[in-house]
C-alpha positions in Angstrom: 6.4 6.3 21.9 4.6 8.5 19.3 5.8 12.2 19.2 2.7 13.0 21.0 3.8 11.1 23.9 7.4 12.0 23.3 6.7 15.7 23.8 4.5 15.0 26.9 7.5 14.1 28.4 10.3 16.2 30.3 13.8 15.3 29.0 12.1 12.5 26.1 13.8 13.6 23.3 16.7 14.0 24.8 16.7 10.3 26.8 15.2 8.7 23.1 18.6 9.9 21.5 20.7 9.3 24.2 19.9 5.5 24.0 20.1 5.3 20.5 24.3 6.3 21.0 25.0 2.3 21.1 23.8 1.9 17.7 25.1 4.6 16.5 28.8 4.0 17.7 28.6 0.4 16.2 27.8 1.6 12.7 30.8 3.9 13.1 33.3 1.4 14.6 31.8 -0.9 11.2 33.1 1.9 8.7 36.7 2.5 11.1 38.6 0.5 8.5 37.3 3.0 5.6 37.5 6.2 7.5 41.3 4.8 8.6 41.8 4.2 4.9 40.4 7.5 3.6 42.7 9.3 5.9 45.6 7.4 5.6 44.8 8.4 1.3 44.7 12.5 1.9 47.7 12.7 3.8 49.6 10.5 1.9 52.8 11.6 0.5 52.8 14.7 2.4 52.6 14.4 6.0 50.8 17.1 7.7 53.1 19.2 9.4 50.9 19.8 12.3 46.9 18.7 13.0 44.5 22.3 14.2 41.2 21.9 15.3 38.1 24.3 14.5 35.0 23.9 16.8 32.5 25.3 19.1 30.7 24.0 22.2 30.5 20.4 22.3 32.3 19.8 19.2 34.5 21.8 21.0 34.9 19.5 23.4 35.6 16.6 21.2 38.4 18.3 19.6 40.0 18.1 23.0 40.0 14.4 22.7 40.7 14.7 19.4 44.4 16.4 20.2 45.2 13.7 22.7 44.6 11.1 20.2 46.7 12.7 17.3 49.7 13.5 19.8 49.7 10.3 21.3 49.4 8.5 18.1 51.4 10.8 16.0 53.4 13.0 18.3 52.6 15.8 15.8 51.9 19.2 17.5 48.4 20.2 17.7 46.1 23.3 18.1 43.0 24.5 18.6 41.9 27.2 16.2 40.6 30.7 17.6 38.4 31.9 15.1 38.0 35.3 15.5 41.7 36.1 14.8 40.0 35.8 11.1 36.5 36.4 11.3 36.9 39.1 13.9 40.4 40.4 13.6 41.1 39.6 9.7 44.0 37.6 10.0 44.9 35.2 6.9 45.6 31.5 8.1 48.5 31.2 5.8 50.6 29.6 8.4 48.8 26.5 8.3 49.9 25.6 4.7 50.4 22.0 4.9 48.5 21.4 7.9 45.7 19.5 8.9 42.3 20.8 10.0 39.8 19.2 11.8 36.1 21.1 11.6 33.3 19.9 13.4 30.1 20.7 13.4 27.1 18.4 14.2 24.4 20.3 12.2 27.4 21.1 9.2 25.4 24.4 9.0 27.3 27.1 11.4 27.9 29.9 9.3 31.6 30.2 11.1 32.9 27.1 10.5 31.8 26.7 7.3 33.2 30.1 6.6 36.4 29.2 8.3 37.2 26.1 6.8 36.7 27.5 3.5 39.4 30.5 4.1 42.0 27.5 5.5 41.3 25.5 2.3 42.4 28.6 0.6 45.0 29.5 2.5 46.8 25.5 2.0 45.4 23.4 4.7 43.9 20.2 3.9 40.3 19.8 5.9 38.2 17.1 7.3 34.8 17.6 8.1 33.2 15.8 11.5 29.4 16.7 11.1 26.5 14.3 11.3 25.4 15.1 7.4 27.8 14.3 4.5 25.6 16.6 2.1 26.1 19.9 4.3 27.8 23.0 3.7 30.6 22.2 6.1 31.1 18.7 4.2 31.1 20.4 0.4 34.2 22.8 2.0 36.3 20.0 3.1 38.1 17.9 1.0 37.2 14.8 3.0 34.1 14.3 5.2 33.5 12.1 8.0 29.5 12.0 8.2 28.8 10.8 11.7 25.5 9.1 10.1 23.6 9.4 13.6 20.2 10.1 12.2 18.1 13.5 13.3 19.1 14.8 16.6 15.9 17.2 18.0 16.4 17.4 21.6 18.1 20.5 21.9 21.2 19.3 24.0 23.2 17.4 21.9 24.1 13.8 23.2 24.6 10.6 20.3 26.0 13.4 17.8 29.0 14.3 20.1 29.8 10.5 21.5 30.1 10.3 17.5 32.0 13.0 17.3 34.5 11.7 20.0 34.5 8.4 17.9 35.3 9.7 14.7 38.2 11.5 16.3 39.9 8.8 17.6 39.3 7.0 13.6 40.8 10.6 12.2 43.5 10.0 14.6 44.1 6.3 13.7 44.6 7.3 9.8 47.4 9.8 10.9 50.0 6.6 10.9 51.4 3.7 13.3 49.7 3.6 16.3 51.7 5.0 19.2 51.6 4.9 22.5 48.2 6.1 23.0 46.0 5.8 19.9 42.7 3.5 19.3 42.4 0.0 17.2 39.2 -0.7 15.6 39.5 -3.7 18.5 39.7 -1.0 20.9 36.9 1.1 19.4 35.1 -2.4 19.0 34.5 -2.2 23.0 32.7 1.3 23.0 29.2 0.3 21.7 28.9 -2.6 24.4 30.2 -0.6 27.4 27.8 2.7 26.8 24.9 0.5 26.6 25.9 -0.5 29.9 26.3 2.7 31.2 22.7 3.8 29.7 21.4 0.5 31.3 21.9 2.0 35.0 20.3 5.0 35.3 19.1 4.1 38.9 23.0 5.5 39.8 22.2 8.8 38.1 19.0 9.6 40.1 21.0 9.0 43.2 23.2 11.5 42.1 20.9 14.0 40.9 19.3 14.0 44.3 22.8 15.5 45.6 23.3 18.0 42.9 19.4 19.3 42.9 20.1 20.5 46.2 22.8 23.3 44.7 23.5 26.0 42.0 27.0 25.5 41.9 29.5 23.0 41.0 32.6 22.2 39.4 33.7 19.1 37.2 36.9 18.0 37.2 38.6 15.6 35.2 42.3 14.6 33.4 43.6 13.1 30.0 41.0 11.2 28.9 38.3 12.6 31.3 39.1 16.1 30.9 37.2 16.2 27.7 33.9 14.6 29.3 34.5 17.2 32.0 33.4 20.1 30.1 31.1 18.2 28.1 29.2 17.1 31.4 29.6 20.9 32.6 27.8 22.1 29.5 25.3 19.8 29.9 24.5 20.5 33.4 24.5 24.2 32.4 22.0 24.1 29.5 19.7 22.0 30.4 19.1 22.7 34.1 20.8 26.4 34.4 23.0 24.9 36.9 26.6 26.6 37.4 28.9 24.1 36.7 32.2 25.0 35.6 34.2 22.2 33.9 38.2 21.5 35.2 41.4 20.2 34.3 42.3 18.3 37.5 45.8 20.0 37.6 44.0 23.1 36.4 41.9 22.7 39.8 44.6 22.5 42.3 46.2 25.8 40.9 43.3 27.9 42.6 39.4 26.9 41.1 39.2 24.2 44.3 37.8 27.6 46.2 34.9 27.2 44.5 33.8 24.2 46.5 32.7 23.8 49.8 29.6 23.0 51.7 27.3 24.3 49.9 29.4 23.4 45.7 29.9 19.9 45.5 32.5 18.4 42.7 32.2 15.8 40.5 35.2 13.7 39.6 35.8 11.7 36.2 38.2 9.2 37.4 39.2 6.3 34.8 41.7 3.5 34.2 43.9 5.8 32.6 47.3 7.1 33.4 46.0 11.0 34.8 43.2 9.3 36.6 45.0 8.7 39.9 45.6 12.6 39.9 42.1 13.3 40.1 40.9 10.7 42.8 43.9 12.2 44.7 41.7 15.4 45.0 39.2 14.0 47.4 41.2 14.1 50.8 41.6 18.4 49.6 37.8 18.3 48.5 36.8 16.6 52.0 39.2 19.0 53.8 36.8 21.9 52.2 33.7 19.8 53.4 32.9 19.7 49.6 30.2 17.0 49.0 31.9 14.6 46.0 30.3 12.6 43.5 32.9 10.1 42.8 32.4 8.8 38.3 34.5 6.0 37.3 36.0 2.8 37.5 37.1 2.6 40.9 35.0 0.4 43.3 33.5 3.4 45.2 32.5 5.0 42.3 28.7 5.9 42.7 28.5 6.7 38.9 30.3 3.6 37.3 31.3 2.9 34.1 33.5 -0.4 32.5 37.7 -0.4 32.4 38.8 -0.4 29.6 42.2 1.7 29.4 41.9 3.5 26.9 40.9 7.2 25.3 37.8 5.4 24.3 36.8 6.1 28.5 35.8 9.5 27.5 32.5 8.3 25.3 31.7 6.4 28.8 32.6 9.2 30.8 30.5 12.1 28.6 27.6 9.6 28.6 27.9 9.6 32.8 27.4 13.1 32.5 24.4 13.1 29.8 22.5 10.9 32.6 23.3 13.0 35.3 21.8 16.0 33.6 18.7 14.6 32.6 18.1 13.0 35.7 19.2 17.0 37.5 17.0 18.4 35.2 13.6 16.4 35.6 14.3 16.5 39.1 14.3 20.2 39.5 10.8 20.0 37.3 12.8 21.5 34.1 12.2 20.3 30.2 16.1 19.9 28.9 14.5 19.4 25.4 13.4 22.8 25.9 15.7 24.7 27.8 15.3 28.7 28.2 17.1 30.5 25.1 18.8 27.6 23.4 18.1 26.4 20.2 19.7 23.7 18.1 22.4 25.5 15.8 23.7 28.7 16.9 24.3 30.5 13.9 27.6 32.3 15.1 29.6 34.3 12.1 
């Protein structure tokens, strides 16, 4: 399709990108040994002494995963950084001499993070940069970068750069040391490339569910461990590209009062896995039917409307996130909206 055509179409960017995520995951799972390695090199010796995690929005969201993976592989404790204690409040991060942070950015260019990840180089952290170009600002301030090597992302909501992103996390995590009880093999992460493309191979299952969803302006999105991450994600996505209010959820989270957001007329979606916290969440339905909440039901149980492969892993959350990329675009061209070009959003949001 020429960019002509591409632009003729709602959502075409966006769905163009989205299906190139297979490719894109492969050539990262190819280079796990490497990024393993080049890890494994800037920590040896000294041991972090604890991993912290700058982000916003959807890299945001990655770091989420990205502090499962390091606790379960690592059991070192892990943060996620508040940046305006120093960009707003002018505190010096010298308490994170000798720890690890993680910055992500997909574009590299976000004049905060960059800005940030300089002042914790200064202050004795060691940084890695997770962006999708190795010759941006936020890679020249670290002193390792992890390009994600996805190739130009235009569509406006972000999709291949953040399944990278998650991916590249779980690699970051994998260089920390032994694998624990929890972390990812490149065996593991071998799996990921094969199962999206499944995933993007049904999108008959994510009209179905749009159809439900177009029908409301409110909704929540509820997810645990390894879904909890793709919970927001899918939330965001929902939000940006069809103005939607969905509000993303911690399954236990949920219980402890936000379930009186649903009823008749706010449906919930549920990211339900093979994972360990995954029972939690399909637990919610009898509560959620109780409320005569309609429920669309994502995972690998045999109900599941919105399916994805088993796999039993952290990997679930690239399957999961991409779930909720389809569900968007299919919301959004159903309710006659662009996503590549949704109302007041651009590409890099050039906080500071």
């Amino acid at each position: 399709m020429t960019t002509t055509q591409l632009a003729a179409v709602p959502g075409a960017r966006m769905e163009a990108e989205m299906h190139q995520q297979p490719e894109v995951l492969a050539a990262l799972v190819d280079r796990w040994p490497a990024l393993t390695a080049q890890v494994a090199a800037l920590t040896e010796g000294a041991p972090p002494l604890g991993v912290a995690f700058l982000a916003r929005g959807s890299s945001d969201h990655a770091a989420l995963l990205g502090r499962y993976a390091v606790e379960l592989q690592t059991g070192l404790p892990t943060c996620l950084v508040a940046p305006s204690v120093a960009t707003a409040y002018g505190r010096v991060p010298e308490g994170f001499r000798g720890w690890l942070l993680v910055a992500l950015s997909q574009s590299g260019r976000t004049p905060e993070i960059v800005d940030l990840a300089r002042r914790y180089a200064a202050a004795g952290a060691r940084v890695i940069a997770v962006t999708n170009d190795g010759g941006s600002a936020l890679a020249g301030a670290a002193h390792l970068s992890v390009p994600l090597e996805a190739g130009p992302e235009v569509a406006v909501p972000a999709t291949k750069t953040v399944t990278g992103q998650l991916l590249a996390l779980l690699a970051v995590a994998g260089g920390l040391g032994p694998a624990g009880s929890g972390g990812l093999t490149q065996a593991q992460a071998a799996s990921l490339p094969d199962a999206v493309a499944r995933v993007l191979g049904d999108g008959e299952s994510a009209e179905r569910a749009a159809g439900l969803l177009a029908g409301h302006d409110r909704m929540a999105v509820v997810g645990r461990g390894a879904c909890y991450p793709a919970a927001l994600e899918s939330a965001l996505k929902l939000q940006e590209t069809t103005g939607l209010m969905a509000h993303g959820f911690s399954t236990a989270d949920f219980r402890h009062g936000p379930i009186a957001v649903c009823g008749p007329d706010a449906p919930a979606l549920l990211l339900a896995g093979s994972g360990p916290a995954d029972a939690d969440t399909l637990d919610l339905r009898a509560a959620l039917a109780a409320r005569r909440a309609p429920v669309l039901l994502a995972g690998t149980a045999p109900e599941a409307g919105l399916s994805w492969p088993a796999l039993g892993h952290l990997g679930e959350c690239l399957t999961a996130t991409v779930r909720g990329q389809q569900l968007a675009l299919a919301t959004a061209r159903r309710l006659g909206i662009d996503p590549d070009r949704p109302t007041g959003l651009n590409k890099i949001t050039m906080t500071s």
